[in-house]
N, CA and C of each residue as an Amber inpcrd file, in Angstrom:
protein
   693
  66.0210000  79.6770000  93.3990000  66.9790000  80.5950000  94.0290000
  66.4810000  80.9570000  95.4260000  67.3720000  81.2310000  96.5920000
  67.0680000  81.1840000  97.8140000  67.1830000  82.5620000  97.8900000
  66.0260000  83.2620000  98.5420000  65.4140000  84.6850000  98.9910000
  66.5060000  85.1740000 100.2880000  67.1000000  86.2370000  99.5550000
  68.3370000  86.7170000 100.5910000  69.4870000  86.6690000  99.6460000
  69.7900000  85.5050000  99.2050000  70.9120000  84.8940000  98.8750000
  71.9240000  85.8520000  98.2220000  73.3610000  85.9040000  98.3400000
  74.2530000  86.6380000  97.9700000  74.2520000  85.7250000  96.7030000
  74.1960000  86.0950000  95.5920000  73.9640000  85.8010000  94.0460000
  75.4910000  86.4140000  93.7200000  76.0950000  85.3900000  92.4590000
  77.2080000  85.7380000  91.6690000  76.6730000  85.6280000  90.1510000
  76.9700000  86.5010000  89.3800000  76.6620000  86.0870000  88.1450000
  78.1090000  85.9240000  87.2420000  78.0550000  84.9320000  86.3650000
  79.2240000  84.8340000  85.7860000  79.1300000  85.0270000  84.2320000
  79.7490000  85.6470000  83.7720000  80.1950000  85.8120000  82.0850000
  81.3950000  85.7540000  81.5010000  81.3530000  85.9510000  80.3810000
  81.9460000  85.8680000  79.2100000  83.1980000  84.4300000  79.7940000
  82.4210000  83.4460000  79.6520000  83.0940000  82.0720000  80.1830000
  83.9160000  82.5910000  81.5450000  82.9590000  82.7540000  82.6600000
  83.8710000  82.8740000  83.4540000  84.6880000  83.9210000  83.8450000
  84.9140000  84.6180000  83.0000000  86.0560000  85.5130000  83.3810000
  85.6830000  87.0170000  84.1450000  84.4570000  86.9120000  84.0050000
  83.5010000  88.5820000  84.7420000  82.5850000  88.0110000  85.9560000
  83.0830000  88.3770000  87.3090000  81.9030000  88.1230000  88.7400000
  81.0820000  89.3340000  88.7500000  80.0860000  89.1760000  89.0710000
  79.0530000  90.2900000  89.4570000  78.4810000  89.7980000  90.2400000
  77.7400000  90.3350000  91.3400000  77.6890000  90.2710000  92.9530000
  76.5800000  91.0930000  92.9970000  75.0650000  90.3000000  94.0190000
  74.0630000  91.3250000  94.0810000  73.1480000  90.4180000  95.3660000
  72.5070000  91.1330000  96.0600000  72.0940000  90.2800000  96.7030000
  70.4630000  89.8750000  96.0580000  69.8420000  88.9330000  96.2910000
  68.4440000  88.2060000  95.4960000  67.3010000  88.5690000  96.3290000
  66.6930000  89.6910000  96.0730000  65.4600000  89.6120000  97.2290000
  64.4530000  89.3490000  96.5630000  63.9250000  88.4310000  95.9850000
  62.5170000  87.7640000  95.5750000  62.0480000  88.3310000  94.1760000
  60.8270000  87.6830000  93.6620000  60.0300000  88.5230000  92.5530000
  61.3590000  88.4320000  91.2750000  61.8270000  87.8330000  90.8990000
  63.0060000  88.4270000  89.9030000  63.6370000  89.3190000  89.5330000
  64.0220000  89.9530000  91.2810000  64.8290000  91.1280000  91.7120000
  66.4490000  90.6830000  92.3830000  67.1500000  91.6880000  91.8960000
  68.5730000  91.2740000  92.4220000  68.8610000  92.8360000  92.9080000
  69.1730000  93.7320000  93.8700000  70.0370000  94.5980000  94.1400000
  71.5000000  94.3940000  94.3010000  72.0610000  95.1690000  93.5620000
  73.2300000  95.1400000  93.6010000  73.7800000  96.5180000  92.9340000
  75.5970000  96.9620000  93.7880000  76.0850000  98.0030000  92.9130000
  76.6390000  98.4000000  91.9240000  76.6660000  98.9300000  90.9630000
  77.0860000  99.2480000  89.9420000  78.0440000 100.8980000  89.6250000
  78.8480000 100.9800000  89.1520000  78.9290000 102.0210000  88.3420000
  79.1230000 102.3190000  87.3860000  78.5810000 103.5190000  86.9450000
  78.1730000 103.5810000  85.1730000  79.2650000 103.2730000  84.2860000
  78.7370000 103.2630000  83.2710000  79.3220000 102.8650000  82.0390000
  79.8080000 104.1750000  80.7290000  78.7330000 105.2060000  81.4700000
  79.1750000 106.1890000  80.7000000  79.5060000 107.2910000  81.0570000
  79.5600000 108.6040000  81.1330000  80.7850000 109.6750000  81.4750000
  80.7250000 109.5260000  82.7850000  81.2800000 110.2910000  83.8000000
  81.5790000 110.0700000  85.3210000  81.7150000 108.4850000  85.6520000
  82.6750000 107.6270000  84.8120000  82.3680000 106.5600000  85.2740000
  83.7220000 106.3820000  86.5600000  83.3250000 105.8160000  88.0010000
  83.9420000 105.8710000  89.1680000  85.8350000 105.5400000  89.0290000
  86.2950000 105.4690000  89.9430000  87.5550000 105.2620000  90.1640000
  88.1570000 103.8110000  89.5520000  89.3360000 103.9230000  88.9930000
  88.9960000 102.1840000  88.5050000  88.9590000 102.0490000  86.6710000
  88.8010000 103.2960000  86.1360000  88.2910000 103.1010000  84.7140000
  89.6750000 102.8080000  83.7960000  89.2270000 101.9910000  82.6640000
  90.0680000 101.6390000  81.9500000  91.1630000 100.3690000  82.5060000
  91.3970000 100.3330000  83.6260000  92.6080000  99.1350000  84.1970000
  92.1940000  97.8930000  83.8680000  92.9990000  96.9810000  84.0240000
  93.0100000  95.3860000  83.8880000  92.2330000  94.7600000  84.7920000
  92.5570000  94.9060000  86.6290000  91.5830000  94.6780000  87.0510000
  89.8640000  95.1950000  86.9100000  90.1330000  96.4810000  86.5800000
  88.4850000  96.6320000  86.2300000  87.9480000  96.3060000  85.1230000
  88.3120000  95.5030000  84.2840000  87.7250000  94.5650000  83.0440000
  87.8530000  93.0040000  83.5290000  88.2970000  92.8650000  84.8080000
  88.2120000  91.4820000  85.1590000  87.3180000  91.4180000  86.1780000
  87.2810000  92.2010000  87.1550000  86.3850000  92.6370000  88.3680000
  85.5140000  93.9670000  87.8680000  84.6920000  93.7130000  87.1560000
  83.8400000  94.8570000  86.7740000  82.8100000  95.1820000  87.6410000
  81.9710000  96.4890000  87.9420000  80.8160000  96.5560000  88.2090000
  79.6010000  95.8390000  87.7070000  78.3300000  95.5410000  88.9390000
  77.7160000  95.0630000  88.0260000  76.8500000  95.7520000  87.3670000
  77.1340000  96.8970000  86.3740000  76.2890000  97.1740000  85.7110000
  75.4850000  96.9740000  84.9570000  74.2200000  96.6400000  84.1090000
  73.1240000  95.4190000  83.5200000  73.4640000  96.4050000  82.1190000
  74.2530000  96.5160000  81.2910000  74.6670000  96.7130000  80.0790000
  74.3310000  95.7300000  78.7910000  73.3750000  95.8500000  78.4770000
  73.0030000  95.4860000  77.1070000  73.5020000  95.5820000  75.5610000
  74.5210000  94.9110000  74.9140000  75.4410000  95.2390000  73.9730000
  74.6960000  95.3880000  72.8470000  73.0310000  94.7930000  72.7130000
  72.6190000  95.3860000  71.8780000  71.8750000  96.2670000  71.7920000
  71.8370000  97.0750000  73.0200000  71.1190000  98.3280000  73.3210000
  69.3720000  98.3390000  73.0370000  69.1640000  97.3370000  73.6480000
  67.6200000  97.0900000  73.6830000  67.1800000  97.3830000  75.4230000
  66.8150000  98.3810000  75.6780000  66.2080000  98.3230000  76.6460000
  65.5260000  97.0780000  77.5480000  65.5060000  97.1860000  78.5700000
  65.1000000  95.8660000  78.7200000  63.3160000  96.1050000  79.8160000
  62.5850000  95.6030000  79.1670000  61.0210000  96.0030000  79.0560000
  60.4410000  96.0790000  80.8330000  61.3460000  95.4700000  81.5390000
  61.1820000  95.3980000  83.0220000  61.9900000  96.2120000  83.5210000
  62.9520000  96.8490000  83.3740000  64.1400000  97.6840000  84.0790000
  64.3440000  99.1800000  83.3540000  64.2000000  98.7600000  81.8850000
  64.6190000 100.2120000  81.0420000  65.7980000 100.2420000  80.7730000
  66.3600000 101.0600000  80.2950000  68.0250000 101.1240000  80.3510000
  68.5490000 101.8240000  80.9970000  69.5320000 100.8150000  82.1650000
  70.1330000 101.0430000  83.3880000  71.7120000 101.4370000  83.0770000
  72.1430000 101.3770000  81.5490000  73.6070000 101.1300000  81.2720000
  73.9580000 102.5890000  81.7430000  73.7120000 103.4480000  82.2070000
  74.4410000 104.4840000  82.2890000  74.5350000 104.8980000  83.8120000
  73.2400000 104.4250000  85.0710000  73.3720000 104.3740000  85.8540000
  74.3590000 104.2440000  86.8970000  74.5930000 104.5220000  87.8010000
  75.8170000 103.5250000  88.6820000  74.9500000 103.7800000  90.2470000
  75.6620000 103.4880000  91.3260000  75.0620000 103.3050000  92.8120000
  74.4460000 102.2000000  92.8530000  73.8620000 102.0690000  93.8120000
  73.2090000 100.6830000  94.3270000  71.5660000 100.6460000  92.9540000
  71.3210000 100.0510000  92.7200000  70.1520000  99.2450000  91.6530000
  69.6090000  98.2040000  91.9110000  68.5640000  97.9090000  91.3230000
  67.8750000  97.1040000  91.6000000  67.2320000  96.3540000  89.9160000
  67.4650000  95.3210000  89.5530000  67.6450000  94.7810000  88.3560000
  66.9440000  93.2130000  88.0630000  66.0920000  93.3230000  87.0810000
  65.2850000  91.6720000  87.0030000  66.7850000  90.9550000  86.9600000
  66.3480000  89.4230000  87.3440000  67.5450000  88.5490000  87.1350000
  68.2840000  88.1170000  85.5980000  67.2880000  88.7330000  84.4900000
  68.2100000  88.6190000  83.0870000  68.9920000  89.8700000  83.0260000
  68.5000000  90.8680000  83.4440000  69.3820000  92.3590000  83.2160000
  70.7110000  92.3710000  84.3310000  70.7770000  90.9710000  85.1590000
  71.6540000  91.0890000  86.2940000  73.1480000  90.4400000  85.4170000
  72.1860000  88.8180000  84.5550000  72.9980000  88.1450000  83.9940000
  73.5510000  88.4210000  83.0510000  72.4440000  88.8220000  82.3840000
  73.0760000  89.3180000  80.7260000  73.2050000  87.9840000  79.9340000
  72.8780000  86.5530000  80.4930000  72.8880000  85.5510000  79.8940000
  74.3820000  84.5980000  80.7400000  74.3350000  85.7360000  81.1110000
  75.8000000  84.4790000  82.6250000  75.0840000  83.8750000  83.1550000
  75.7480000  82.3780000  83.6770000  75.3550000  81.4350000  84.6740000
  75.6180000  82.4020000  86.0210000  74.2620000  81.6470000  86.7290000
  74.6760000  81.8140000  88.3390000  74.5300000  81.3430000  89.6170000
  75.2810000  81.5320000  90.3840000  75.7600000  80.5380000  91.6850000
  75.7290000  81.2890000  92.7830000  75.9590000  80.8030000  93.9930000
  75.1230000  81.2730000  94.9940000  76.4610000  81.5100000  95.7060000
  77.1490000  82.2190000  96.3910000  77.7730000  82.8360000  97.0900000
  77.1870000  82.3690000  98.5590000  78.5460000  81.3270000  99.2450000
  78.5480000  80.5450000  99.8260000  79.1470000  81.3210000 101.1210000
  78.3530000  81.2230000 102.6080000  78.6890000  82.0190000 103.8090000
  79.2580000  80.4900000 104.6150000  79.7630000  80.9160000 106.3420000
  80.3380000  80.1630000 107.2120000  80.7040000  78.7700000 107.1660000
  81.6350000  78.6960000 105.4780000  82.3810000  77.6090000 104.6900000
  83.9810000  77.5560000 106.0150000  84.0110000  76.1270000 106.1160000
  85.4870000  75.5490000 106.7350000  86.5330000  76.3960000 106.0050000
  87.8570000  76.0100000 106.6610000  88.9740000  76.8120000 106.2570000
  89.4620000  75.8830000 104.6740000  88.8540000  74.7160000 105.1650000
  89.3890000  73.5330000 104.2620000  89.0320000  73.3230000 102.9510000
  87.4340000  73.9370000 103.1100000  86.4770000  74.1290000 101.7610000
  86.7420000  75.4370000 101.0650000  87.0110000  76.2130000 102.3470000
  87.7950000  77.5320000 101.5910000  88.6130000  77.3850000 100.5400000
  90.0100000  76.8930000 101.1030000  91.0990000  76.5940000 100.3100000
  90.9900000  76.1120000  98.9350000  89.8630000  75.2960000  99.2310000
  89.9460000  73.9820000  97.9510000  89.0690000  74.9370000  96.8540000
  88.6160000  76.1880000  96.8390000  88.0480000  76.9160000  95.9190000
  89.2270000  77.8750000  95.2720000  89.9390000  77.4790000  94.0480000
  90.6290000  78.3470000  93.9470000  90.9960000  79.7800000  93.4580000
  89.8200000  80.1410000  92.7430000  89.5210000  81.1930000  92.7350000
  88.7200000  81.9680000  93.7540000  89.1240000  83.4120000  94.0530000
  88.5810000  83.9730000  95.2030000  87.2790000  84.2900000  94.7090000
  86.5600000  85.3080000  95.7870000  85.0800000  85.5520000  95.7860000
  84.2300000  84.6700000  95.3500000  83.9940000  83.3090000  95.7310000
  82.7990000  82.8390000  95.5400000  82.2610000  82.1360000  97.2990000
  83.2650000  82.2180000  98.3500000  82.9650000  82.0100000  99.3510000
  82.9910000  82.3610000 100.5640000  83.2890000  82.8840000 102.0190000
  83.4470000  82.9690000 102.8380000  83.8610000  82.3010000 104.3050000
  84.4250000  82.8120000 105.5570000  84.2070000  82.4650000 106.3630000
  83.5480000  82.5480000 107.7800000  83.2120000  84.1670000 107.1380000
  81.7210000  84.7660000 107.7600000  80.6240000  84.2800000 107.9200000
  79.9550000  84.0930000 108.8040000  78.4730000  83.8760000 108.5760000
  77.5930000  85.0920000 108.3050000  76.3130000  84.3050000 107.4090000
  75.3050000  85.5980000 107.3650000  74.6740000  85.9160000 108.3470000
  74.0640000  86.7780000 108.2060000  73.0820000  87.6010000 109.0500000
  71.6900000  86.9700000 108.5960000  70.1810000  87.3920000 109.1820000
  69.2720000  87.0380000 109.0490000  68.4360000  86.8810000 107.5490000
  67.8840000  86.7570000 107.2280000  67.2270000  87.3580000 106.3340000
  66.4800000  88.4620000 106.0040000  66.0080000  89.1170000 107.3820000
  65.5010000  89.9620000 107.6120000  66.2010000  91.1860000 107.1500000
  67.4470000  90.7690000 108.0120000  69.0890000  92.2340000 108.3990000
  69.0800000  92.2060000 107.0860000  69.6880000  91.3560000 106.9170000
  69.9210000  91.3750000 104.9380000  68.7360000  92.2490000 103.8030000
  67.9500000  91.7370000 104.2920000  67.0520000  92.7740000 103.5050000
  66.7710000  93.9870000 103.2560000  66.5570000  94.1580000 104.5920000
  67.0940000  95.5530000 105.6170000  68.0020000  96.3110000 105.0820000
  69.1980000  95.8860000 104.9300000  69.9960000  96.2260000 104.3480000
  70.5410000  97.0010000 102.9270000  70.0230000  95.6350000 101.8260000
  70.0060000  95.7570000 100.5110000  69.0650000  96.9660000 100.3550000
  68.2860000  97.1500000 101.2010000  66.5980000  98.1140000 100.5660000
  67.3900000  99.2560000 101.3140000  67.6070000  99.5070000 102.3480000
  67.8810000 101.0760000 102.7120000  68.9800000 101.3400000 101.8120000
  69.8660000 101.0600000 101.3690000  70.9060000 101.0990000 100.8920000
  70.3730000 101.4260000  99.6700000  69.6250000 100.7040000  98.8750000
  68.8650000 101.0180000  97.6980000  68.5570000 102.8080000  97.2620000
  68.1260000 102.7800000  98.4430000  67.4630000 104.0330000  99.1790000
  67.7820000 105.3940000  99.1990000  69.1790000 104.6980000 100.1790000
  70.0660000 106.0600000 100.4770000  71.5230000 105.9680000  99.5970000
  71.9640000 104.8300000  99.7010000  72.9210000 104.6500000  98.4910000
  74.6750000 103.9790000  99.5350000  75.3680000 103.7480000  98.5990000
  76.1280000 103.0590000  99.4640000  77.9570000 103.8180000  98.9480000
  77.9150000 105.0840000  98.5980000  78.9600000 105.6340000  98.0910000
  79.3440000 105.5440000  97.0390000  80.3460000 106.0120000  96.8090000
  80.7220000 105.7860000  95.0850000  81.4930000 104.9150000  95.5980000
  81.5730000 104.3440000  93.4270000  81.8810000 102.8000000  93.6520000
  83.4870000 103.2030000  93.4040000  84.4180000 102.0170000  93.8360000
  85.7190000 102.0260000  93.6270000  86.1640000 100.6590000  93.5660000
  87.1710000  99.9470000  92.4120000  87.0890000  98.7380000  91.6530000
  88.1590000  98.3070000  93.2210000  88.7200000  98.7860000  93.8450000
  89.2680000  97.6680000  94.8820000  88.6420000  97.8750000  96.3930000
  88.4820000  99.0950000  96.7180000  87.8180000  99.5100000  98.0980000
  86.4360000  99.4910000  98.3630000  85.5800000  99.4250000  97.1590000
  83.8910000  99.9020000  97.3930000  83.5490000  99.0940000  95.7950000
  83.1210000  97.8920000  95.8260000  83.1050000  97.1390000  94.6760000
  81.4480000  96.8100000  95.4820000  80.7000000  95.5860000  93.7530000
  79.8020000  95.0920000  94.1490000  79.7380000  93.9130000  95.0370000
  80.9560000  93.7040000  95.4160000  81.5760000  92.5230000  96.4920000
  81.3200000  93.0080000  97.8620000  81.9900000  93.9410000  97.8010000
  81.6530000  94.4480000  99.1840000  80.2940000  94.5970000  99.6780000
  79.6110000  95.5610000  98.5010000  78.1920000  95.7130000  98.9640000
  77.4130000  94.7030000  99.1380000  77.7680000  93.4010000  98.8230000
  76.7760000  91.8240000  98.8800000  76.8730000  91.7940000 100.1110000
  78.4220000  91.7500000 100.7500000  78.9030000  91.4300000 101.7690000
  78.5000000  91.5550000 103.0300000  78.5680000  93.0110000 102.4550000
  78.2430000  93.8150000 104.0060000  76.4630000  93.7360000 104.5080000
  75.5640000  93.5540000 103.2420000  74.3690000  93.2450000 103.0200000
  74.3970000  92.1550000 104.0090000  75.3530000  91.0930000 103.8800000
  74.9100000  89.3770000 104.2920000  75.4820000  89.2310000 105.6380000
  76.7400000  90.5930000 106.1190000  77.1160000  90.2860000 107.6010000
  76.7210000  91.8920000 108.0660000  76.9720000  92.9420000 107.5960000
  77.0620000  93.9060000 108.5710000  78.0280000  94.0620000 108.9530000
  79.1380000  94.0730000 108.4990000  80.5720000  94.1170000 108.2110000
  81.2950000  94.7780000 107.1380000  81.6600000  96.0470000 107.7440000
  82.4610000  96.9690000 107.4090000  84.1300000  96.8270000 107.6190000
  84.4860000  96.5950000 106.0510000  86.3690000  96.7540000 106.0480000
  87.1700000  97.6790000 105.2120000  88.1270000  97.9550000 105.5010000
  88.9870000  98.7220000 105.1660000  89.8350000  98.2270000 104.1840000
  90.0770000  97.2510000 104.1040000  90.8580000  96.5140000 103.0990000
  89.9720000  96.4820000 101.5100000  90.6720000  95.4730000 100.6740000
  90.1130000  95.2310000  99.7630000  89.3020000  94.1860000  99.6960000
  88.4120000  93.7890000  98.6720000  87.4720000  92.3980000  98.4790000
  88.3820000  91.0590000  98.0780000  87.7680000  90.1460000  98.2990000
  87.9570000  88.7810000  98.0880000  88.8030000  88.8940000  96.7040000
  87.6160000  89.1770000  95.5490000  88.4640000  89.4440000  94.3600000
  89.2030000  90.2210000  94.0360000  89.6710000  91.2200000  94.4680000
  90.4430000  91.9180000  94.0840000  91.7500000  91.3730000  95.0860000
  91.9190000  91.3360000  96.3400000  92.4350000  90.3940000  96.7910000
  93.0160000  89.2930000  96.0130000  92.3470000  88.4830000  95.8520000
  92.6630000  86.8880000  94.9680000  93.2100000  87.3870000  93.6170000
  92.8200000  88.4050000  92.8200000  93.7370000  88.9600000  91.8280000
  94.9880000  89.4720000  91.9880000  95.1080000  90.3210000  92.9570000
  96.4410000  90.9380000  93.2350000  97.6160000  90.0440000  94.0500000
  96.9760000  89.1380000  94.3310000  98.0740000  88.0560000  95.5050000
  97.9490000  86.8080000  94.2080000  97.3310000  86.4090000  93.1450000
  97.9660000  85.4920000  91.8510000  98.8730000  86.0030000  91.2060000
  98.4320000  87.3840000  91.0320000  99.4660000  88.4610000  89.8950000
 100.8750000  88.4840000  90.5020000 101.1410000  88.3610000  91.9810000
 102.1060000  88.6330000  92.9950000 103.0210000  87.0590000  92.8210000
 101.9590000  86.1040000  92.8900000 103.2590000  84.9500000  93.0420000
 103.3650000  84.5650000  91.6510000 102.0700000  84.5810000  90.5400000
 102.6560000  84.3620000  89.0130000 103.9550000  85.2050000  88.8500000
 104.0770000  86.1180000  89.2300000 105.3090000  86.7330000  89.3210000
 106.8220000  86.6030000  89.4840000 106.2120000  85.5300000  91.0600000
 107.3220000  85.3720000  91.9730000 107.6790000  84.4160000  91.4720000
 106.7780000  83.2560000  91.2400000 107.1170000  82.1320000  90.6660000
 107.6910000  82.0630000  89.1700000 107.6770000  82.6330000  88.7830000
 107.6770000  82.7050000  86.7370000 109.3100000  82.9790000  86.8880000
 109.6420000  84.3340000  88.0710000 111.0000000  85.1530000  88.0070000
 112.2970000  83.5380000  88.6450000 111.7990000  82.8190000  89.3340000
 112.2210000  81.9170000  90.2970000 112.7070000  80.9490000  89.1960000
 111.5570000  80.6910000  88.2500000 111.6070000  79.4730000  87.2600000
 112.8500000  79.5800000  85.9570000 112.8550000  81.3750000  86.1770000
 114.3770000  81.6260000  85.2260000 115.4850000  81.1160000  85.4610000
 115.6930000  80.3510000  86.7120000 117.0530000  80.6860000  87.5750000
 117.0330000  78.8340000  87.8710000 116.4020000  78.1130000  87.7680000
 115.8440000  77.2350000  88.2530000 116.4310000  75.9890000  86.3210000
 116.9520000  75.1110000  86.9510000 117.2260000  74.2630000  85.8530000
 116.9770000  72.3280000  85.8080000 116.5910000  72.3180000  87.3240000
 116.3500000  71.3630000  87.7190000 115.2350000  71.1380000  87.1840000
 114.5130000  69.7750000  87.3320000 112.8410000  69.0520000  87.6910000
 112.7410000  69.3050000  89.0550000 113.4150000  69.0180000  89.7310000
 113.1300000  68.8140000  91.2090000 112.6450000  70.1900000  91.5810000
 113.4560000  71.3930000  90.8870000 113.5770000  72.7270000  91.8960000
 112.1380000  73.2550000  91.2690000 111.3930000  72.5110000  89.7110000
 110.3230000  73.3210000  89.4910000 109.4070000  72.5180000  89.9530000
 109.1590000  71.4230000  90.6720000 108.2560000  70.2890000  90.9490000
 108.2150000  71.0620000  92.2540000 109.3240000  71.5670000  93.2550000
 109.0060000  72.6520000  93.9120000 108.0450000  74.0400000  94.5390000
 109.1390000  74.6380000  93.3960000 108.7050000  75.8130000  93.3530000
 107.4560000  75.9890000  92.9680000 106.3480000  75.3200000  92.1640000
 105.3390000  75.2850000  91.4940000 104.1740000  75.2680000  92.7690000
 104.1930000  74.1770000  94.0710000 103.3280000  73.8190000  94.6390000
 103.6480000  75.0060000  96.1190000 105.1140000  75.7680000  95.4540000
 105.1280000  76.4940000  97.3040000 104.3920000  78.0140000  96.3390000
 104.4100000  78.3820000  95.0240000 103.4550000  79.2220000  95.2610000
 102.0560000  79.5540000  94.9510000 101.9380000  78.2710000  94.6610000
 100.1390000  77.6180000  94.7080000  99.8420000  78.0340000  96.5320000
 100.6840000  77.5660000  97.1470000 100.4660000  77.4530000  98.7880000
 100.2540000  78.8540000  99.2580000 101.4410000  79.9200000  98.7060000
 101.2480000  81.1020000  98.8300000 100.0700000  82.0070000  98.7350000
  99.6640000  81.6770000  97.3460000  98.6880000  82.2150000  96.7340000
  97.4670000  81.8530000  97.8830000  97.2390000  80.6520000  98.3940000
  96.2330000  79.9480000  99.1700000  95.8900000  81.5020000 100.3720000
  97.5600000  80.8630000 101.3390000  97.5330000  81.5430000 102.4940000
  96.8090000  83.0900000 101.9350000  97.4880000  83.3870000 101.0640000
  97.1370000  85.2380000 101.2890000  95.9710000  85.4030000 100.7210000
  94.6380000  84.5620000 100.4480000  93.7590000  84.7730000 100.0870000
  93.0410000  84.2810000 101.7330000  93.6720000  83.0020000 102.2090000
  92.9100000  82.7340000 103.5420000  92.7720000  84.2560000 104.5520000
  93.7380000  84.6340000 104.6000000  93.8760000  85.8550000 106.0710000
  93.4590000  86.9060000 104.8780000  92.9630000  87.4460000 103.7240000
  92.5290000  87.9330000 103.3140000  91.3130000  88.4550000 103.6370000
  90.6150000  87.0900000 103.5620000  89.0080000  86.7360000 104.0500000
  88.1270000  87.6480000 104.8380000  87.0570000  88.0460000 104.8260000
  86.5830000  88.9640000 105.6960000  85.8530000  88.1840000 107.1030000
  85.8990000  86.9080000 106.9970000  85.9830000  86.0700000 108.5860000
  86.8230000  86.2790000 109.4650000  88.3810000  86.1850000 108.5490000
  88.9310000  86.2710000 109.8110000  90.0370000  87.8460000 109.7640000
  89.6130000  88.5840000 109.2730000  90.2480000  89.8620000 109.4300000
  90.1540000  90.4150000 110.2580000  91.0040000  91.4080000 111.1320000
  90.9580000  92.1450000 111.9260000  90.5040000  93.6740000 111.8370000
  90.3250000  93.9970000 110.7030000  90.2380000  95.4610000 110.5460000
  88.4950000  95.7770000 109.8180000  87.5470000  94.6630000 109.9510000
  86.4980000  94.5240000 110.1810000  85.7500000  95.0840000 111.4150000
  84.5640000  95.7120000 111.3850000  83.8130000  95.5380000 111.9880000
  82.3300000  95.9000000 111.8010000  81.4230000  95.3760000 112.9080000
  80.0560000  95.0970000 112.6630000  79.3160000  96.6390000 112.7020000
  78.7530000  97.1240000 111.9340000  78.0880000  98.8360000 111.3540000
  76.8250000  98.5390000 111.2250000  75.9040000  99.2400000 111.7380000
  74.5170000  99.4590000 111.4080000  74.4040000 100.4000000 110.1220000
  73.4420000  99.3600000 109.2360000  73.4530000 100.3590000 108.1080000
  73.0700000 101.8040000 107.5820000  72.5660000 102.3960000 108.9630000
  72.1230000 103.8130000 108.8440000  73.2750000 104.6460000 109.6490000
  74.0820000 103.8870000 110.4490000  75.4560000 104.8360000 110.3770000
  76.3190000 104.0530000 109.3220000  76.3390000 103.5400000 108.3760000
  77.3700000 103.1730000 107.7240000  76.7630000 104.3550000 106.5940000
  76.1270000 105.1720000 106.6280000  75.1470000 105.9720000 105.7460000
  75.2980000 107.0500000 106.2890000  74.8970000 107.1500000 107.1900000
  75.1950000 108.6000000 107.8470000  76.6670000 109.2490000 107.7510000
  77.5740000 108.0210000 108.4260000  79.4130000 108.2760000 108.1290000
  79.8610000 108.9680000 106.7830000  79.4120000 107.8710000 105.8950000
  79.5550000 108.6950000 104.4540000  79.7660000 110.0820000 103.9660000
  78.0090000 110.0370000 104.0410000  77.3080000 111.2910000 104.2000000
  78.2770000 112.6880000 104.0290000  78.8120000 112.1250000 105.5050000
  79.6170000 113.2700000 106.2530000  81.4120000 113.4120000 105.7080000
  81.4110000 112.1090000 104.8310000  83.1730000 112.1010000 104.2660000
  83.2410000 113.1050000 103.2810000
């Protein structure tokens, strides 16, 4: 595993991302929010059982002999790489990817069109943040997506993440498309309709992206801390 690296962990086949950045030693920081009372904005919904925090929750409630038990925790953490996985595969969260390689990933959050920052910044980053903390968490505005993110560019947005993004713009044309397919009796009109909102789905995940957004910008992480602070 590459030191820095924006880390994804994946579970329950796929269907759960968790997001942390990898700083060495069989350490992952990343944010979480708890699992048990005060748990953040977000609780109970569909997207937040698909886009969960990454909280290191142990279902058989065994502490885990390097970390302790973190399940109740939330804010930024710091977690060995089994208490990250929980036994998910994981993949490396891919920076200053073509528009073309973009596309061809069709599920969101596993890539970018940002480039990273140093290794250094990044570090920098993940650890003060550790530190001072990075706000409460919120399943579309302040996720563990964001916090990788902003770790790997220094890039502060207003919008939502990749995944939550890429969830809400599938949910939008499964929609559009499904309502279209009622009305629709042809082959031709569904041989159609099928590939214009695959295309859809594409575009609104491309200008989604935190490369090429406009409502981005570059924050030093001790005023992105300080700002808070003060909200």
């Amino acid at each position: 595993m590459v030191y820095k690296s924006h880390v994804v962990g994946c579970r329950n086949f796929n269907s759960i991302h968790i997001e942390g950045i990898y700083v060495g030693e069989g350490k992952v920081i990343h944010f979480t929010q708890s699992r048990g009372e005060g748990q953040a904005i977000g609780k109970g919904t569909l997207l937040n059982r698909i886009i969960v925090s990454s909280s290191p929750f142990n279902p058989l409630d065994i502490p885990c002999p390097i970390c302790g038990d973190q399940s109740k925790l939330d804010g930024v953490i710091s977690s060995c790489i089994d208490c990250f996985l929980l036994g998910g595969d994981l993949y490396r969260f891919e920076y200053g990817v073509k528009p073309a390689f973009f596309l061809a990933k069709v599920r969101g959050g596993t890539c970018t069109l940002a480039s990273s920052d140093s290794p250094k910044e990044v570090i920098h980053r993940a650890s003060y943040l550790l530190q001072n903390g990075f706000g409460v968490y919120h399943i579309c505005k302040k996720n563990c997506e964001h916090f990788a993110m902003y770790c790997k560019t220094g890039l502060d947005s207003v919008g939502g993440s990749g995944q939550a993004e890429s969830f809400v713009s599938a949910a939008k044309v499964t929609v559009a498309v499904s309502s279209r397919l009622l009305y629709l009796s042809t082959s031709f009109s569904l041989v159609v309709a099928i590939p214009v909102g695959i295309g859809t789905y594409c575009v609104k995940r491309l200008v989604s992206d935190l490369g090429v957004r406009s409502d981005v910008t570059k924050v030093p992480v001790e005023k992105l801390v300080r700002t808070g602070s003060d909200e």
